[in-house]
C-alpha positions in Angstrom: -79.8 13.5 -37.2 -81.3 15.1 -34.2 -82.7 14.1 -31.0 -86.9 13.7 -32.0 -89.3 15.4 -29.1 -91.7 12.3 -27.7 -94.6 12.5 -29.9 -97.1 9.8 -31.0 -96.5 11.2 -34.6 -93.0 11.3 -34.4 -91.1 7.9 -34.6 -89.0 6.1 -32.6 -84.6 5.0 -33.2 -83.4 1.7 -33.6 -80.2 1.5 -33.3 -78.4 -0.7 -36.1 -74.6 -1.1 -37.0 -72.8 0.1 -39.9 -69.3 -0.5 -40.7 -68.8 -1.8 -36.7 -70.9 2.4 -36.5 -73.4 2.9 -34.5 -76.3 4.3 -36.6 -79.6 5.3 -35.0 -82.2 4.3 -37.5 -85.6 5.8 -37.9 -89.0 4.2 -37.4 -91.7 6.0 -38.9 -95.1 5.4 -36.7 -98.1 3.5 -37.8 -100.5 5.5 -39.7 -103.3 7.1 -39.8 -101.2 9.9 -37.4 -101.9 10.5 -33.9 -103.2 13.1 -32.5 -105.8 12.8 -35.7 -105.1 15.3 -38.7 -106.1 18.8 -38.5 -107.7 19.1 -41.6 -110.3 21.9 -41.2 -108.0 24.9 -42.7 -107.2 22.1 -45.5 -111.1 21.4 -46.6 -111.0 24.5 -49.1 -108.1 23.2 -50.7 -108.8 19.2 -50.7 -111.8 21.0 -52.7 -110.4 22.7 -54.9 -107.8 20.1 -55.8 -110.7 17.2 -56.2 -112.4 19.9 -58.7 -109.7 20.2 -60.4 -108.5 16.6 -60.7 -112.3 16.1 -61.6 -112.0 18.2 -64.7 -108.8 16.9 -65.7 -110.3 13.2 -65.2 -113.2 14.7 -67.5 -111.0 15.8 -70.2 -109.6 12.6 -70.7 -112.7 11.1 -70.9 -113.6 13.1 -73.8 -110.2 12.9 -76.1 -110.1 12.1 -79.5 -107.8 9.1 -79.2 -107.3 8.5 -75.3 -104.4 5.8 -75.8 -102.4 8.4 -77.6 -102.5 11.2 -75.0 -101.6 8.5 -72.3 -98.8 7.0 -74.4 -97.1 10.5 -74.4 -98.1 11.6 -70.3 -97.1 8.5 -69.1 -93.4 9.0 -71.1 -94.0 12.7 -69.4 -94.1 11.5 -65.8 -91.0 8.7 -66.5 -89.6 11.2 -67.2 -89.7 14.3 -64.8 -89.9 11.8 -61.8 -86.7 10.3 -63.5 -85.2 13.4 -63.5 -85.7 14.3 -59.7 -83.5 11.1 -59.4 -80.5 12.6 -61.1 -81.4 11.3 -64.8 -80.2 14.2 -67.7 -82.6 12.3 -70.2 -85.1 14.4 -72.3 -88.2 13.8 -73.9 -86.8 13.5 -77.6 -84.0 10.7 -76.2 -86.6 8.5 -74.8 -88.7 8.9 -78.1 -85.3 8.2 -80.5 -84.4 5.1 -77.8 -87.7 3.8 -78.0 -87.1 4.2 -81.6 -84.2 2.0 -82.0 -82.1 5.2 -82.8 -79.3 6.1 -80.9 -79.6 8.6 -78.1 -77.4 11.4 -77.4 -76.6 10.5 -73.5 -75.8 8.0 -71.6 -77.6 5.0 -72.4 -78.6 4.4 -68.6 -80.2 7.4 -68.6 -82.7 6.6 -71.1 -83.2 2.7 -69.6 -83.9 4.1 -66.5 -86.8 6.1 -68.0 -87.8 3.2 -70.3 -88.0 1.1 -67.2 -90.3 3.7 -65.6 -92.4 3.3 -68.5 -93.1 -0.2 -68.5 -93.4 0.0 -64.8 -96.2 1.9 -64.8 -98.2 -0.1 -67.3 -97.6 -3.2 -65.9 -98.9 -2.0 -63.0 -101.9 -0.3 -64.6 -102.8 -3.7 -66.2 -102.6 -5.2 -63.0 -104.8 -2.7 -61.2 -107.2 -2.6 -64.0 -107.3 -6.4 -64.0 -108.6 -6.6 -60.6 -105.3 -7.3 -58.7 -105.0 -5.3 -55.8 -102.0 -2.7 -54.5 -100.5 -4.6 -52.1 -96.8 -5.4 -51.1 -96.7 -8.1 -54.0 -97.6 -5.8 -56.6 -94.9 -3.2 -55.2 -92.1 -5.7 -55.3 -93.5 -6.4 -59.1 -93.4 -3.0 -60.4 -90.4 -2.8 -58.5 -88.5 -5.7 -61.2 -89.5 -3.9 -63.8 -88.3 -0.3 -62.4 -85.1 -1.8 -62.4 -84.8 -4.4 -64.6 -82.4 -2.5 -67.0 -79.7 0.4 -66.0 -77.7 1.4 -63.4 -80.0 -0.4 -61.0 -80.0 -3.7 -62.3 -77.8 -4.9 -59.4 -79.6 -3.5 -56.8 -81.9 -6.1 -55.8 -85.3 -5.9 -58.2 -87.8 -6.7 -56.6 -86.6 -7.7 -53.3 -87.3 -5.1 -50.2 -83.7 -4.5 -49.4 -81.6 -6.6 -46.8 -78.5 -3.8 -46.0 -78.4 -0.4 -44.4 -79.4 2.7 -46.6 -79.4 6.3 -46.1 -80.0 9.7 -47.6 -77.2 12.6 -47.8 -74.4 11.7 -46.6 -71.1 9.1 -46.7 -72.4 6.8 -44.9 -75.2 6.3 -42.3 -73.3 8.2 -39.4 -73.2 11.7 -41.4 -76.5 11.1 -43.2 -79.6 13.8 -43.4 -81.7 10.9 -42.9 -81.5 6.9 -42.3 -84.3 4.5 -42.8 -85.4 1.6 -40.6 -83.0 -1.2 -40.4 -83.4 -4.2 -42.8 -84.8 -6.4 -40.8 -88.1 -3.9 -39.8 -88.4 -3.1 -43.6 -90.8 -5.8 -43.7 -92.9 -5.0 -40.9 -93.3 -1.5 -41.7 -94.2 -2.1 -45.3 -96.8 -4.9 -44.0 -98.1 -1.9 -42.0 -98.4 -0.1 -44.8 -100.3 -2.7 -46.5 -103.1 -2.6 -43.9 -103.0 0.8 -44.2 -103.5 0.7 -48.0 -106.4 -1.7 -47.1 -108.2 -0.2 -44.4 -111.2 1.7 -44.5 -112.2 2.6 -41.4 -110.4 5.9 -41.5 -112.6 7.7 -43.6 -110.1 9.6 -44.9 -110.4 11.3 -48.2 -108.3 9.7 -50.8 -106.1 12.5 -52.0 -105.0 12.4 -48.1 -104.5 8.7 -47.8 -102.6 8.8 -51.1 -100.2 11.8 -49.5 -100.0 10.2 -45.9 -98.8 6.9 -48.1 -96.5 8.3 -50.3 -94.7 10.2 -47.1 -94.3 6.7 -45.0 -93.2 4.9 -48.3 -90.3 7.2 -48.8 -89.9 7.2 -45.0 -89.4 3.2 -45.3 -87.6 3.0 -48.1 -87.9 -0.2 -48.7 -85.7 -1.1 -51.4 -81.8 -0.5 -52.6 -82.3 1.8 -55.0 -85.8 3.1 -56.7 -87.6 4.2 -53.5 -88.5 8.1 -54.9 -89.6 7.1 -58.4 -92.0 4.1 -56.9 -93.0 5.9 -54.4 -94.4 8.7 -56.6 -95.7 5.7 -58.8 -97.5 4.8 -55.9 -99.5 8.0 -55.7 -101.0 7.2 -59.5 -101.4 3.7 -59.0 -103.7 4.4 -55.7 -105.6 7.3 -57.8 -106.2 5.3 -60.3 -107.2 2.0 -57.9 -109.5 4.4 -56.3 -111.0 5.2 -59.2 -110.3 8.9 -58.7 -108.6 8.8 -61.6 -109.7 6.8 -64.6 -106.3 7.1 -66.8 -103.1 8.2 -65.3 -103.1 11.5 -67.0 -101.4 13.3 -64.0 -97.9 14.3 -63.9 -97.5 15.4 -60.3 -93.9 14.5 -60.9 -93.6 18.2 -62.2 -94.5 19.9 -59.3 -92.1 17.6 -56.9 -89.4 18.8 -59.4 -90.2 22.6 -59.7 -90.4 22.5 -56.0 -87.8 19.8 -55.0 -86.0 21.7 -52.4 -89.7 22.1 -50.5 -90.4 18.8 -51.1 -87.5 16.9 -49.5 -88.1 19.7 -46.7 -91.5 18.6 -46.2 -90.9 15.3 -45.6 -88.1 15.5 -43.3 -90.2 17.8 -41.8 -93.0 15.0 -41.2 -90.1 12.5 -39.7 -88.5 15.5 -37.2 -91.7 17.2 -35.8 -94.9 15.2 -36.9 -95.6 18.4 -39.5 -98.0 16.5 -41.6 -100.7 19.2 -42.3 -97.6 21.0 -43.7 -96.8 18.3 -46.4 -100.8 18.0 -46.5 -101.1 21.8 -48.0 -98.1 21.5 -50.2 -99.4 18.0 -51.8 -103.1 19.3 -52.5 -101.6 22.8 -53.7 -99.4 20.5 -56.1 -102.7 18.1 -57.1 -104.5 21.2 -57.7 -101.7 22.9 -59.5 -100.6 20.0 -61.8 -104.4 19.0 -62.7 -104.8 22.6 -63.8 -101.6 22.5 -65.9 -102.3 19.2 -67.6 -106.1 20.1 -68.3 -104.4 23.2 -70.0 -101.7 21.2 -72.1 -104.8 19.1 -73.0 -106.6 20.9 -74.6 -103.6 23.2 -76.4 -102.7 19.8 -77.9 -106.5 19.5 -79.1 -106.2 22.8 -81.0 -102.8 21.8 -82.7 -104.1 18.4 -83.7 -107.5 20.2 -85.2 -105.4 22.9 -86.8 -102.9 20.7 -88.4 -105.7 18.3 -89.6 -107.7 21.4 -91.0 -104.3 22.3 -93.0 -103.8 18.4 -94.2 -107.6 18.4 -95.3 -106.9 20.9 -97.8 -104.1 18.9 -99.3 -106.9 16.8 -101.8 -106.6 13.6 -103.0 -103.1 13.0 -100.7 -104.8 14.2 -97.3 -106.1 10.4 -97.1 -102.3 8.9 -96.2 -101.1 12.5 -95.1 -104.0 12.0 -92.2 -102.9 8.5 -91.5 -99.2 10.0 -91.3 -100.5 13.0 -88.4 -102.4 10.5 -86.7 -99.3 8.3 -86.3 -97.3 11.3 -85.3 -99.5 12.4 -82.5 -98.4 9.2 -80.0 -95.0 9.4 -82.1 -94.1 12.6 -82.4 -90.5 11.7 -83.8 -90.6 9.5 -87.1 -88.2 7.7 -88.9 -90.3 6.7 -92.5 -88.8 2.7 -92.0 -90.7 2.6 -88.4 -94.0 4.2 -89.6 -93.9 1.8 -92.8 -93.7 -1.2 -90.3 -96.8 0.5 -87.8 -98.8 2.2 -90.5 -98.7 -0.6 -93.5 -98.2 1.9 -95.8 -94.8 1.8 -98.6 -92.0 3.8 -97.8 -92.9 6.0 -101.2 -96.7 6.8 -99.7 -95.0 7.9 -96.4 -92.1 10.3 -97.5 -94.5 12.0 -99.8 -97.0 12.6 -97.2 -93.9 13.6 -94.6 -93.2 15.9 -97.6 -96.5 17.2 -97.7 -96.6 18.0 -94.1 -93.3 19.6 -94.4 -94.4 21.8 -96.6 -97.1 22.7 -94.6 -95.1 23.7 -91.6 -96.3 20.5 -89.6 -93.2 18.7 -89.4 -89.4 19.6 -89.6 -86.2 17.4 -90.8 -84.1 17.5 -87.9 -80.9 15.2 -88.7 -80.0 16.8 -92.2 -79.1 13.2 -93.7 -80.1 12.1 -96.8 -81.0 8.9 -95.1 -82.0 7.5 -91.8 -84.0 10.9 -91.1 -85.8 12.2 -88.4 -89.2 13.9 -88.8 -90.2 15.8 -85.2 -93.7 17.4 -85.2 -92.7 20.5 -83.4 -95.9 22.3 -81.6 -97.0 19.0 -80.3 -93.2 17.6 -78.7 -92.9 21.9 -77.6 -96.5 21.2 -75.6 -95.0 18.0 -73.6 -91.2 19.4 -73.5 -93.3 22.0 -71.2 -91.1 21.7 -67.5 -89.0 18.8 -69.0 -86.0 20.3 -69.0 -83.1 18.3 -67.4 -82.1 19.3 -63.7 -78.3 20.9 -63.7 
C-alpha cells in the first residue's frame, strides 16, 4: 500500500508481522473526521435521500400485511449483500432451502444466505426489545452470520485474534490490511462511543455512512466483515427510528456499483475523501428508497389483480384466497408445506393451486407428478429484480 500524506483524517501504520513479514497495518482515525465534514454541497442530497426514505418508510406503514413484505425484503437484502461476497445463490434456492427442498447449488451458498436471514432478525428483536447496538450485540449477530457454512470455523462471534487482509496472497501484496489483532478491540470500542455519542449533531444517514466506512476499515472479525457491516447500516436506521421496518435493500446499489464502492472506501483510508463516499452513499439511499417504494407498490397491484381474478372463482375463492395469501410471503409452494402452515387438507389445497393455475396466477415448475413446485410468477419476477448472481 502506499505511503499516506499526514492528515488528521488519514490514519496512522502499525507495523505487525506476518509469516516472520513485515506488514504495515492500517489504523483508521477516531471519528467524527477531522477537519469537520464539508457537508454544504451534500444538504440537497441528504434531502432528497431523507424524502425519499420518508416515503418508502410510509409505504410500509400502510401495506396490507407488513410481515409478509418484510419476510420477502429481508431474504432480498441476504441475498444481494450475500452475493457481493462471492455467493452464486438466487432468490428461488433460498425459498426451496428454506423449504426443505433441495437446492440446485452448493449447499454453502444457500446457508450463508439463511444465516444472513436469521441474523438480521435476531438483531431486529434485539433492537426492538430495547437492547442497544453496541459491540455485544455485533459479536451476537455475528454467531448467527456464521453459525452455518463455510464460515463456521472462522471464529463466530469472536473479534478476530490473527492478521487479515484484502486482495492479495498474503498481507505483504495486499490492496489493503486492517489493524493488527491486538488494536481490533480498541478501535471497535471507539466505534462504540461513536455509535453512542451525541454531541456531534450529525444527521443520521451520515453517522450511519461514516460507521459503516470505519467498520469495514476495522474489520473486526475472520470472515463476515462486508455483510455485517452492511447489516450495520439497517440495524442503526432502524435503532434510530429512521426506519420503522427494515424495508431497504441498499445492498443492491453496493452491488450494481461494487467497483465504485470498494474505490470509495479505499479512497476514505488513502486521502481522507469522505465527502466522496458521503455523495455516493446518499445517492445510493436515495436511489434504492426510490426503487423499493416502486417494487412496493407493483407488488400491491399484482396482489389486488390476482385477488380480483380469485374473487370471481365463487364458492372456491374462500380456500383459493387463503392459498394467494399464503403464496405472497411464500412465493414457492410445495401442497405438503402449505397443508402443515395453512390447516387446510391436501385435496382443498391442490384444487385451489388448480384453480389459480388456471387462472394464470401460478405455474408447475418441476413437471413431477409428485413432490411439485407451484412458483407465483409476477410476484418472485418483482423481487428477482437486480438479483441476479455476480459472474
Amino acid at each position: 500500500m502506499k505511503t499516506l500524506r499526514k492528515d488528521k483524517r488519514v490514519g496512522e501504520f502499525a507495523q505487525t508481522i506476518f509469516d516472520d513479514e513485515r506488514v504495515n497495518a492500517y489504523l483508521p482515525p477516531q471519528l467524527p473526521p477531522e477537519p469537520p465534514l464539508r457537508l454544504d454541497a451534500l444538504y440537497g442530497l441528504m434531502e432528497e435521500a431523507n424524502r425519499s426514505l420518508g416515503r418508502l418508510d410510509g409505504i410500509a406503514s400502510i401495506l396490507p400485511d407488513t410481515p409478509l413484505f418484510l419476510y420477502m425484503y429481508v431474504r432480498k437484502e441476504a441475498l444481494l449483500s450475500s452475493q457481493i461476497e462471492g455467493t452464486q445463490s438466487s432468490l428461488s434456492d433460498l425459498l426451496l432451502f428454506e423449504s426443505n427442498e433441495a437446492p440446485g447449488v452448493p449447499l454453502d451458498d444457500v446457508e450463508e444466505v439463511s444465516n444472513y436471514v436469521s441474523a438480521m432478525n435476531f438483531g431486529l428483536e434485539r433492537l426492538h426489545g430495547g437492547f442497544p447496538l453496541s459491540l455485544r450485540l455485533i459479536k451476537e449477530i455475528h454467531g448467527i452470520l456464521l453459525a452455518k457454512g463455510r464460515g463456521a470455523g472462522k471464529q463466530p462471534g469472536e473479534f478476530r485474534r490473527s492478521q487479515n487482509w484484502i486482495g492479495g496472497t498474503r498481507p505483504g501484496n495486499a490492496t489493503y490490511v486492517p489493524p493488527p489483532p491486538d488494536k481490533v478491540q480498541d478501535c471497535m470500542g471507539e466505534l462504540e462511543n461513536f455509535i453512542y455519542e451525541k454531541d456531534s449533531k450529525l444527521p443520521v444517514l451520515i453517522k450511519a455512512a461514516l460507521i459503516h466506512v470505519q467498520f469495514e476499515s476495522i474489520h473486526p472479525f475472520l470472515d463476515g466483515n462486508g455483510r455485517l457491516g452492511r447489516l450495520l447500516i439497517t440495524f442503526l436506521l432502524c435503532a434510530k427510528g429512521v426506519l420503522r421496518e427494515p424495508i431497504l435493500y441498499l445492498s443492491l446499489y453496493f452491488k450494481t456499483h461494487r467497483r465504485q464502492y470498494y474505490d470509495l472506501l479505499q479512497k476514505v483510508r488513502e486521502d481522507g475523501d469522505w465527502e466522496a463516499w458521503l455523495e455516493f452513499f446518499l445517492t445510493g439511499v436515495k436511489e434504492t428508497s426510490d426503487q423499493a417504494a416502486d417494487v412496493a407498490r407493483r407488488i400491491l397491484a399484482v396482489f389486488e389483480r390476482d385477488r380480483r381474478k380469485i374473487e370471481g372463482l365463487g364458492r372456491p375463492s374462500s380456500s383459493a384466497l387463503r392459498v394467494h395469501q399464503y403464496m405472497q410471503s411464500r412465493p414457492l409452494l410445495s401442497v405438503p408445506v402449505a397443508t402443515k402452515t395453512l390447516g387446510l387438507t391436501s385435496p382443498t389445497i391442490r384444487k385451489s393451486v388448480e384453480h389459480l393455475l388456471e387462472l394464470g396466477i401460478t405455474r408447475e415448475i418441476t413437471g413431477k407428478k409428485r413432490g411439485r413446485l407451484f412458483v407465483y410468477d409476477d410476484y418472485l419476477n418483482l423481487l428477482n429484480e437486480g438479483t441476479e448472481p455476480l459472474r
